[in-house]
Structure formats: structure tokens, C-alpha cells
C-alpha positions in Angstrom: 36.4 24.3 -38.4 38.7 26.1 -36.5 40.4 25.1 -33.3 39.1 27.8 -31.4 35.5 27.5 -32.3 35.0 23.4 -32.0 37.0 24.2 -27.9 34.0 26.7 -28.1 31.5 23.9 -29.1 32.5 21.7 -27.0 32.8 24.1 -23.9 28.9 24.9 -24.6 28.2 21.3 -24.7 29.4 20.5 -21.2 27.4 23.2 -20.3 24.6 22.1 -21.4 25.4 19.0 -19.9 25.5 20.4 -16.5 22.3 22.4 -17.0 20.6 19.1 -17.5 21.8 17.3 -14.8 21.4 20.6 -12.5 17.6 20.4 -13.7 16.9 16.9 -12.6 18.4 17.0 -9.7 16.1 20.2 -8.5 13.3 18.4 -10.0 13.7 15.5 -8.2 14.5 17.6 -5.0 10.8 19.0 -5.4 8.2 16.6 -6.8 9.7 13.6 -4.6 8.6 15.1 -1.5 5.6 17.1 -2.8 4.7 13.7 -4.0 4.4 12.1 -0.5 2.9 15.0 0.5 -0.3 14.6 -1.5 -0.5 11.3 -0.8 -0.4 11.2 3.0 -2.7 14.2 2.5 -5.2 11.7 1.0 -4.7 13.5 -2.6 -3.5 12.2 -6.2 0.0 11.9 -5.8 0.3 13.3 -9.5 -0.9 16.8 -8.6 3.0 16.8 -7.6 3.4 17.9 -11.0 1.5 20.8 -10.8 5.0 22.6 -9.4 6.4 22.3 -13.0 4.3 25.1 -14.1 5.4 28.6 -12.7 3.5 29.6 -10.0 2.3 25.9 -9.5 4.1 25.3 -5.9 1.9 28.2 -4.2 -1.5 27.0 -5.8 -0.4 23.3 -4.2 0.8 24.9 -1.2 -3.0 26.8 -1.1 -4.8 24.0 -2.3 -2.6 21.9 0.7 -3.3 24.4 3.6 -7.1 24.8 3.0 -8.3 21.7 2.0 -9.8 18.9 4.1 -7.3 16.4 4.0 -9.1 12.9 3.5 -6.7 11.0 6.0 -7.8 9.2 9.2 -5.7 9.9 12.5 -3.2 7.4 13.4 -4.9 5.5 17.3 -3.2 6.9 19.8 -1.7 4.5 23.0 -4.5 5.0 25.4 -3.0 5.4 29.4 -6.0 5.9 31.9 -5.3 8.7 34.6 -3.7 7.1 37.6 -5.2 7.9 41.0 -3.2 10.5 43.0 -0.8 8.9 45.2 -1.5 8.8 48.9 0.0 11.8 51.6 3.2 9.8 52.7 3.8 10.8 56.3 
């Protein structure tokens, strides 16, 4: 093999090296937090991975926006109105 062609080789390798790496690190960008999204949303945490397919993030976004989300509300620190304060005078 010629010089010039394996320098060629092994410049498309480290390409494709950084492709890969590029690739997981988007991936992991998305279906981390669309991951906790679904679950605090009461949903399967694996229909993350529906925003692998193209098109997939607006159907979760929909499916997100218009559903019922099967959570109950976190209790809330209950203060009772306090009377008005006398004239001062």
C-alpha cells in the first residue's frame, strides 16, 4: 500500500472515530432527560427511545403535552390567612 493512501485510511478512521463519539454524546444529551421526563410524567421511561426514530421527539413531545399525566401533586405547606392587623394610632 502506498504511503499516501494508508495516511488516507487512517485519517478516515479518526473520523469515524469522532463520528461515534459525537453520536453518543447527543444521544445521551437527548434520551437522559427525555427519560426523566416520562417518568416524572407517570409514563414508561423507555418511550425515551422513541426520539431515535426521525420524527420521534415531536410525537413524544405531542403525546407529552396532551396526555393526562398519571402523577399526584406534591402537598403544599399549608399557612392559614392571618387576621388583618389592628389601626395603630
Amino acid at each position: 500500500m502506498q504511503p499516501q493512501a494508508a495516511q488516507f485510511i487512517h485519517i478516515l478512521w479518526a473520523i469515524l472515530a469522532f463520528y461515534a463519539v459525537l453520536i453518543l454524546v447527543v444521544l445521551t444529551a437527548v434520551l437522559i432527560p427525555t427519560w426523566f421526563i416520562c417518568k416524572k410524567a407517570g409514563f414508561s421511561p423507555w418511550l425515551a427511545f422513541i426520539t431515535l426514530i426521525p420524527v420521534g421527539h415531536l410525537i413524544l413531545l405531542y403525546v407529552l403535552a396532551f396526555a393526562d399525566w398519571k402523577v399526584v401533586p406534591a402537598p403544599q405547606a399549608y399557612w392559614p390567612p392571618q387576621p388583618p392587623l389592628p389601626p395603630q394610632g
